[in-house]
C-alpha positions, 0 to 999 in steps of 0.5 A: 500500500502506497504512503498516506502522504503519497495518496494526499499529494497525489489527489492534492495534485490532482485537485489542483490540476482540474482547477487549473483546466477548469480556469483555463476554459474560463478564461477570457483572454488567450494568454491567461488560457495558456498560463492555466494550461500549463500549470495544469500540465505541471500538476500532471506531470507532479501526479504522475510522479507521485504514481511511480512513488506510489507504485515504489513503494508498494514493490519496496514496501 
C-alpha cells in the first residue's frame, strides 16, 4: 500500500490540476488560457510522479 502522504499529494495534485483546466476554459483572454494550461500540465506531470512513488513503494514496501 502506497504512503498516506503519497495518496494526499497525489489527489492534492490532482485537485489542483482540474482547477487549473477548469480556469483555463474560463478564461477570457488567450494568454491567461495558456498560463492555466500549463500549470495544469505541471500538476500532471507532479501526479504522475507521485504514481511511480506510489507504485515504489508498494514493490519496496
Amino acid at each position: 500500500m502506497a504512503d498516506p502522504k503519497t495518496e494526499e499529494l497525489r489527489l492534492e495534485e490532482l485537485q489542483r490540476e482540474h482547477a487549473e483546466r477548469e480556469q483555463a476554459r474560463d478564461s477570457e483572454v488567450l494568454r491567461e488560457e495558456r498560463i492555466h494550461e500549463r500549470r495544469a500540465d505541471k500538476h500532471a506531470y507532479l501526479q504522475s510522479k507521485l504514481d511511480e512513488r506510489a507504485r515504489s513503494e508498494e514493490e519496496n514496501g
